[in-house]
C-alpha positions in Angstrom: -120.3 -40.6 -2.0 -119.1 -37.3 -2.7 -119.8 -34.4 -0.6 -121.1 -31.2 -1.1 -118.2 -29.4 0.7 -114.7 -29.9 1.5 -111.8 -28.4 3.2 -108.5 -27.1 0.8 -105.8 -24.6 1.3 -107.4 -21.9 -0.7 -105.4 -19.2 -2.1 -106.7 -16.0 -3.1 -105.9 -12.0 -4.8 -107.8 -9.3 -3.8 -108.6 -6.4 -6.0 -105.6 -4.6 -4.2 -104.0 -7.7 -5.7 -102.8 -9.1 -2.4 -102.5 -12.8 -2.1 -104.0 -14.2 0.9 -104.0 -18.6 1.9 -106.0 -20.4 4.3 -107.9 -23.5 5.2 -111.4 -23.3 3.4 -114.4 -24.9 2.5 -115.4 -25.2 -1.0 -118.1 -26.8 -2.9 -117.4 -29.9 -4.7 -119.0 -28.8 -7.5 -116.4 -25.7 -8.7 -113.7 -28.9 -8.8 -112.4 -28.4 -12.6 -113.6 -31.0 -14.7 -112.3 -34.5 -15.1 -113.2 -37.8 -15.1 -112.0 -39.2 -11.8 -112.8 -37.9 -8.2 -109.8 -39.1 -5.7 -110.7 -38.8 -1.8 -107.3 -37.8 -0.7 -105.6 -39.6 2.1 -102.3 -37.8 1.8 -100.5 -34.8 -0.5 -96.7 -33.3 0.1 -95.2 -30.2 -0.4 -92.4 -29.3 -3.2 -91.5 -25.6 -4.3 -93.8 -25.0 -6.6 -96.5 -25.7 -4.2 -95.1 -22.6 -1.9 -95.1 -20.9 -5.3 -98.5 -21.6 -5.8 -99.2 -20.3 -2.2 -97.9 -17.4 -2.6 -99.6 -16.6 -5.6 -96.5 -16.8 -8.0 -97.7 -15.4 -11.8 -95.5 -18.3 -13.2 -97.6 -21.1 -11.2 -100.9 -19.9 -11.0 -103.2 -18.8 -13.5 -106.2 -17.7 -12.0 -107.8 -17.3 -9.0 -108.6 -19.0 -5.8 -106.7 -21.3 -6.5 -105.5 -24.7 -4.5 -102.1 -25.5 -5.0 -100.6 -29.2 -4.6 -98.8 -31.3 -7.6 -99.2 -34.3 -5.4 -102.1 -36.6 -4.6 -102.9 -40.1 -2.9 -106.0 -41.3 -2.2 -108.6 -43.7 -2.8 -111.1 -43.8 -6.1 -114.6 -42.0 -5.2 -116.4 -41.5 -8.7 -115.2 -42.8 -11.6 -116.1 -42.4 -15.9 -113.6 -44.5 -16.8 -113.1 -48.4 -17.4 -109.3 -47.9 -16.4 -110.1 -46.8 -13.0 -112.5 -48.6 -10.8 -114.0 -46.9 -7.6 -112.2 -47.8 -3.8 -108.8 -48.0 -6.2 -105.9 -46.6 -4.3 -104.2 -43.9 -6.3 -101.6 -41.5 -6.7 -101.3 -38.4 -9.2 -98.7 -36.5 -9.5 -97.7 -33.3 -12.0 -99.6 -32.4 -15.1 -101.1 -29.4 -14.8 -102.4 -30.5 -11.2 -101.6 -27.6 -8.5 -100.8 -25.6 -11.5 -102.8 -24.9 -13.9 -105.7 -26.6 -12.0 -106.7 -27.3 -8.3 -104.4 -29.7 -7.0 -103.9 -31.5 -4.0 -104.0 -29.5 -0.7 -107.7 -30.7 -0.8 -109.8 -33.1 0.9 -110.8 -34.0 -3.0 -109.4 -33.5 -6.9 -111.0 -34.6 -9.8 -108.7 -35.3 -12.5 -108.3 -36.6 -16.3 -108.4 -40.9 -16.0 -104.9 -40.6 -18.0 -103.0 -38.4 -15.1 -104.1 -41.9 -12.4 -101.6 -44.6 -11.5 -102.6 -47.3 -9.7 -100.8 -47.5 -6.7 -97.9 -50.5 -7.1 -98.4 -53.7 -4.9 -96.5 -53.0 -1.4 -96.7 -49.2 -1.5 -98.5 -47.4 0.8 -100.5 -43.9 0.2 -98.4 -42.6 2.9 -95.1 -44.1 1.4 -96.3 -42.7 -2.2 -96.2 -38.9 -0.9 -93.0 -39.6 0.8 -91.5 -39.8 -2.3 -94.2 -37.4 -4.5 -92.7 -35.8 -7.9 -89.9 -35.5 -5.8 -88.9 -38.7 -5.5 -90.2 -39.4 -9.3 -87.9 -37.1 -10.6 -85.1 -38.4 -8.8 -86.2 -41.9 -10.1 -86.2 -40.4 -13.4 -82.7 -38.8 -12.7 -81.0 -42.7 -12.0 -83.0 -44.1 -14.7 -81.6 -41.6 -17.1 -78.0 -42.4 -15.8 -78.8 -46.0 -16.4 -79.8 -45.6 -19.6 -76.6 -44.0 -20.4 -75.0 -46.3 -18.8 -73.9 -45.0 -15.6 -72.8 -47.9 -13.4 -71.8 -47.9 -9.8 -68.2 -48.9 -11.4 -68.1 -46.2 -13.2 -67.2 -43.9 -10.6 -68.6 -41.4 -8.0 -71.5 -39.7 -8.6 -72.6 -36.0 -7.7 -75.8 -35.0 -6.0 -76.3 -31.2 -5.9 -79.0 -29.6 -2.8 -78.5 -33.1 -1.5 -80.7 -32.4 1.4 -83.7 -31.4 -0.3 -86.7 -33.4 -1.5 -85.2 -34.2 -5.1 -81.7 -34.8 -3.5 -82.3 -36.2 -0.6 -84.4 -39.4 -2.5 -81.8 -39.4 -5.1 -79.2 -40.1 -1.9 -80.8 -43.0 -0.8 -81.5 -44.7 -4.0 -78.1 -44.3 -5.5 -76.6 -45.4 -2.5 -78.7 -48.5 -2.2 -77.6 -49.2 -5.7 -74.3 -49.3 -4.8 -72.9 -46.3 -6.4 -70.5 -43.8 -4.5 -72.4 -40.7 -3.8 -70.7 -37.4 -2.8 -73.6 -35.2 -1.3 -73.5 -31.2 -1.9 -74.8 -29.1 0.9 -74.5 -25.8 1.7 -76.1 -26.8 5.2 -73.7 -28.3 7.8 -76.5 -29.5 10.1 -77.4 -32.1 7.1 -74.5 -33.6 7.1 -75.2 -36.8 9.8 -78.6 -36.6 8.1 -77.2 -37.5 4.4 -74.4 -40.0 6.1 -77.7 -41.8 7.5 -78.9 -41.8 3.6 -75.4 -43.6 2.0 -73.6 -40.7 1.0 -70.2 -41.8 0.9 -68.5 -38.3 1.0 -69.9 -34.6 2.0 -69.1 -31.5 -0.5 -69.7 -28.1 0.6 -71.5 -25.4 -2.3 -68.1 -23.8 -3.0 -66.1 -27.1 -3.9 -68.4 -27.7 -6.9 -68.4 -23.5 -8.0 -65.9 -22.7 -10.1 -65.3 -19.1 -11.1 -61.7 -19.6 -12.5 -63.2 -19.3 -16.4 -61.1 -22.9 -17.3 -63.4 -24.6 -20.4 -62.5 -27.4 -18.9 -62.0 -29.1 -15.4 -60.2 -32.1 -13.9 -62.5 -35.2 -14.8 -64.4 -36.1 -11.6 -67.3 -37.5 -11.5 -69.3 -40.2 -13.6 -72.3 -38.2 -13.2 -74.8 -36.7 -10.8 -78.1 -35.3 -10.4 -78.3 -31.7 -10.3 -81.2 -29.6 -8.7 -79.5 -26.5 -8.6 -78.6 -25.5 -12.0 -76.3 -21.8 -12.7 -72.8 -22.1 -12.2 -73.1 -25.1 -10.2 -74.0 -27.1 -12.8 -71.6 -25.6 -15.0 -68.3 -26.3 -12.7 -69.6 -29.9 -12.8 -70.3 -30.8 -16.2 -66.5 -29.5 -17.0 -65.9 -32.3 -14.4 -67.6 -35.2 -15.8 -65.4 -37.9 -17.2 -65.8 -39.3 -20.4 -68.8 -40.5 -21.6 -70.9 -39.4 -18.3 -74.1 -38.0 -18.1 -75.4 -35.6 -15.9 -79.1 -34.8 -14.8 -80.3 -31.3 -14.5 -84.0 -30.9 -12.9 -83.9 -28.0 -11.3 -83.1 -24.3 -11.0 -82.3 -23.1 -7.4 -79.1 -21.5 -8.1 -80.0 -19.8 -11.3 -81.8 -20.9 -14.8 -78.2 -19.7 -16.5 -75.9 -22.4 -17.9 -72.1 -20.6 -18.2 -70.3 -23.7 -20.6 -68.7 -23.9 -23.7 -69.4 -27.4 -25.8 -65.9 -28.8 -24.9 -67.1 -31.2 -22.1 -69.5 -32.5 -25.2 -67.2 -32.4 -28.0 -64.0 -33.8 -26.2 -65.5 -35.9 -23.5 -68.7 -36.8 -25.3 -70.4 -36.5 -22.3 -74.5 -36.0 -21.8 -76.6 -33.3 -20.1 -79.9 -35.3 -19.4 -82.8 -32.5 -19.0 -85.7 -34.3 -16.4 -89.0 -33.4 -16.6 -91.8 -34.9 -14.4 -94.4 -33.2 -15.0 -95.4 -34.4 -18.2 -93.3 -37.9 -18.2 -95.5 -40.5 -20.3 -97.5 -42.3 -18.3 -95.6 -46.0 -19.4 -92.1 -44.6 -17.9 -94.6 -42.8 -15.1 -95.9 -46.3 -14.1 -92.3 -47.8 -14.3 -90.8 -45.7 -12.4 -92.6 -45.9 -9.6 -92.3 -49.9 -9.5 -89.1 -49.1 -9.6 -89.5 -47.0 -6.4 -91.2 -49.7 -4.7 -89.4 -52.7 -5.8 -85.6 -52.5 -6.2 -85.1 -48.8 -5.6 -86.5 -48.9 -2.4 -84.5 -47.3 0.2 -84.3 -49.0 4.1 -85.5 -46.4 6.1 -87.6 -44.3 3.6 -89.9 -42.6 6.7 -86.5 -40.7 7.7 -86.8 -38.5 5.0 -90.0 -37.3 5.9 -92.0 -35.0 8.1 -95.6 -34.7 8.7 -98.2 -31.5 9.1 -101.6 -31.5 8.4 -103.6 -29.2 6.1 -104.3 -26.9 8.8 -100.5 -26.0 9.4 -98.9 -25.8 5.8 -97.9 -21.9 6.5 -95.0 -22.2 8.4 -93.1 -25.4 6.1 -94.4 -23.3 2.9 -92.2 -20.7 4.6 -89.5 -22.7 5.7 -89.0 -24.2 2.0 -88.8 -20.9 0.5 -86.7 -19.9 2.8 -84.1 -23.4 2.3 -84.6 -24.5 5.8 -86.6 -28.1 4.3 -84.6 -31.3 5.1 -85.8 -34.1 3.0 -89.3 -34.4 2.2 -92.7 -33.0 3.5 -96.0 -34.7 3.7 -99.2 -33.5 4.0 -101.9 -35.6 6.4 -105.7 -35.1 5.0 -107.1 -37.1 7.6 
């Protein structure tokens, strides 16, 4: 049963334009449309989501608005065969917390085709741990995989190590057996991505190049990059041949200064990642993946926990850089 009301993080514009946030009560009924109503047990907060709640242009569309790209809960109504009522759930990207009301909510309705049952062994709690953050990091190793990037291929290179993306793509690669040298601009992270499997810790400036050189000293085997700019630039001159390196993210600048000489004379691969829109086949395999093999000891360590009530001060804090690992949002 559905109710008529429920509690979100409701952003707003006045017709000053000012953009205000708080804990609301809406009616169920000005949910967008969808086929699917989840009762939400858990969400977690990325970048985008502070974005969202501060009104950003490039996230939201129109106002009030609820942001929230990630969702886990259990099936309350359901139009669709695929997706059975008391289901446990999780949704994550799309155009959820976007373009749409996402999941700082009690409830979402949603298109059947954005579900995924939630994997055997995984708990809602577990599956907001990792959120799109830990999907696109699954997505980062499976693309290394795919180009076959082995743990005896040499080190690999994780940039904003200690952030959500990073901090998942730590533990994973580490429990794969690959050597994993962590980049952090934040000394106080360093025991904190030891405790992950990092192998070796890299400060910012050791991976930022400003001497101009096409091409660098071949390093690494690849990496997962969430930082983009001239990070990502001093590392791909640094690849050795035939490595692939993820890119998923902008942090340090949506600017790529390379020539094509890494490409041409190492043959190497820049793997783009985007989890938004993944298909939902790789979606679904992924997050076995994450359950299964994948599966980090000690996954709760990369979390903390707030409920809906006090998401201003961590939306501030990830703005602001000051996020270790991963944050999850308690409905209930």
């Amino acid at each position: 049963m559905v109710p008529e009301k429920f509690k979100c993080y409701l952003v707003d514009k006045d017709a000053s334009g000012r953009v205000s946030a708080r804990v609301a009560d809406v009616a169920t009924a000005d949910l967008p449309p969808g086929d699917v109503v989840v009762r939400l047990a858990y969400s977690s907060l990325n970048y985008k989501d502070a974005l969202a709640a501060n009104g950003h242009p490039g996230v939201v569309k129109r106002f009030p608005h609820v942001p929230g790209v990630d969702a886990a809960g259990t099936v309350v109504e359901s139009g669709a065969d695929e997706v059975l009522c008391d289901d446990p759930v999780l949704v994550t990207g799309f155009d959820m917390g976007a373009g749409r009301w996402g999941g700082f909510a009690q409830y979402v309705r949603v298109p059947h085709d954005w579900v995924v049952h939630l994997p055997p062994g995984l708990s809602l709690r577990d599956s907001m741990i990792y959120g799109s953050a830990g999907l696109t990091a699954g997505l980062c190793v499976d693309a290394l995989q795919r180009h076959d990037v082995q743990p005896e291929s040499g080190p690999i290179v994780v940039t904003g190590a200690s952030g959500g993306v990073g901090s998942v793509a730590v533990a994973i690669l580490a429990k794969l057996g690959y050597h994993v040298a962590a980049v952090t601009g934040k000394p106080s992270a360093h025991d904190f991505l030891r405790s992950l499997g990092a192998a070796e810790i890299l400060s910012r400036d050791e991976v930022d190049d400003r001497s101009g050189r096409p091409m660098l000293a071949g390093r690494w085997a690849g990496g997962v990059d969430t930082v983009g700019g001239n990070i990502l630039g001093t590392i791909l001159r640094a690849v050795r041949h035939s490595g692939c390196m993820t890119a998923c993210g902008l942090a340090g600048g949506n600017d790529l200064p390379i020539t094509v000489f890494p490409f041409i004379l190492r043959g190497i691969t820049l793997a783009g990642i985007d989890t938004a829109w993944v298909p939902l086949a790789l979606r679904r395999e992924i997050w076995e993946r994450l359950t299964g093999p994948w599966c980090p000891a000690g996954l709760a360590s990369i979390a903390q926990f707030t409920a809906l009530e006090n998401m201003a001060a961590p939306i501030v804090d990830i703005l602001a850089g000051r996020i270790q690992g991963r944050v999850v949002v308690e409905m209930e």
